[in-house]
C-alpha positions in Angstrom: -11.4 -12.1 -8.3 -12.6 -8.6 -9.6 -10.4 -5.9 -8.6 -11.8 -2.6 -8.6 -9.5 0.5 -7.4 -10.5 1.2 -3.8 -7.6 3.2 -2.7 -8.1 7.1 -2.8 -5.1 8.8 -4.3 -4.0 10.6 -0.9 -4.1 6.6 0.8 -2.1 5.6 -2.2 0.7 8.8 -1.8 0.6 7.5 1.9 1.1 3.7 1.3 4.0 4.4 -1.4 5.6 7.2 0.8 5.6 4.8 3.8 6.3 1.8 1.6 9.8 3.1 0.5 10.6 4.1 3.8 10.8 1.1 5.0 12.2 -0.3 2.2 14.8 2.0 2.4 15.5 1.2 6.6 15.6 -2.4 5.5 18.1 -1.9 2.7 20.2 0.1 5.0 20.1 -2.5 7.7 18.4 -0.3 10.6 15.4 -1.9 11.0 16.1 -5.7 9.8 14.7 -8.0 7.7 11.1 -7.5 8.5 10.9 -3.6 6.6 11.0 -5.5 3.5 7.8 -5.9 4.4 7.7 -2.6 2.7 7.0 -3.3 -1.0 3.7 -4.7 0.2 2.2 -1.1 0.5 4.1 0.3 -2.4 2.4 -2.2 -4.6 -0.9 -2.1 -2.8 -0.4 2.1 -3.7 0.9 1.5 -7.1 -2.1 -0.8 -8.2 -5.0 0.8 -6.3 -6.3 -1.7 -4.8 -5.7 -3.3 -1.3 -7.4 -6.8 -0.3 -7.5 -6.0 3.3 -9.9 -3.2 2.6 -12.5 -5.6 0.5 -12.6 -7.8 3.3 -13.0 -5.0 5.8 -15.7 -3.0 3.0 -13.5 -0.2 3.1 -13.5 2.1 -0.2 -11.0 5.9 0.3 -11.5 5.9 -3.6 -13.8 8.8 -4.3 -15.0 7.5 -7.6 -16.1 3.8 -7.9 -14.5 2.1 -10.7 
């Protein structure tokens, strides 16, 4: 599988931003178990790249890598 960057850097603050939020609900018990569900966007905005967006041909990234 070839895994080129296709997250723009504003979707990646986004995904992180969001991705610790939830993290952070879940750790503190407020939304339950499922905001775990979290560190999937935090990783998705750490490493660039998302699969959802190759299967959907989306590409935020303004350079292609």
């Amino acid at each position: 599988m070839n895994m080129k960057i296709n997250a723009g850097t504003p979707d990646r603050v986004v995904r992180v931003i969001v991705g610790l939020g939830l993290i952070a609900l879940a750790a503190t018990g407020t939304v339950g178990a499922w905001g775990w569900i979290g560190v999937v966007p935090v990783l998705t905005g750490a490493v660039g790249f998302c699969p959802a967006y190759t299967l959907l041909g989306i590409n935020t990234c303004k350079t292609s890598s």
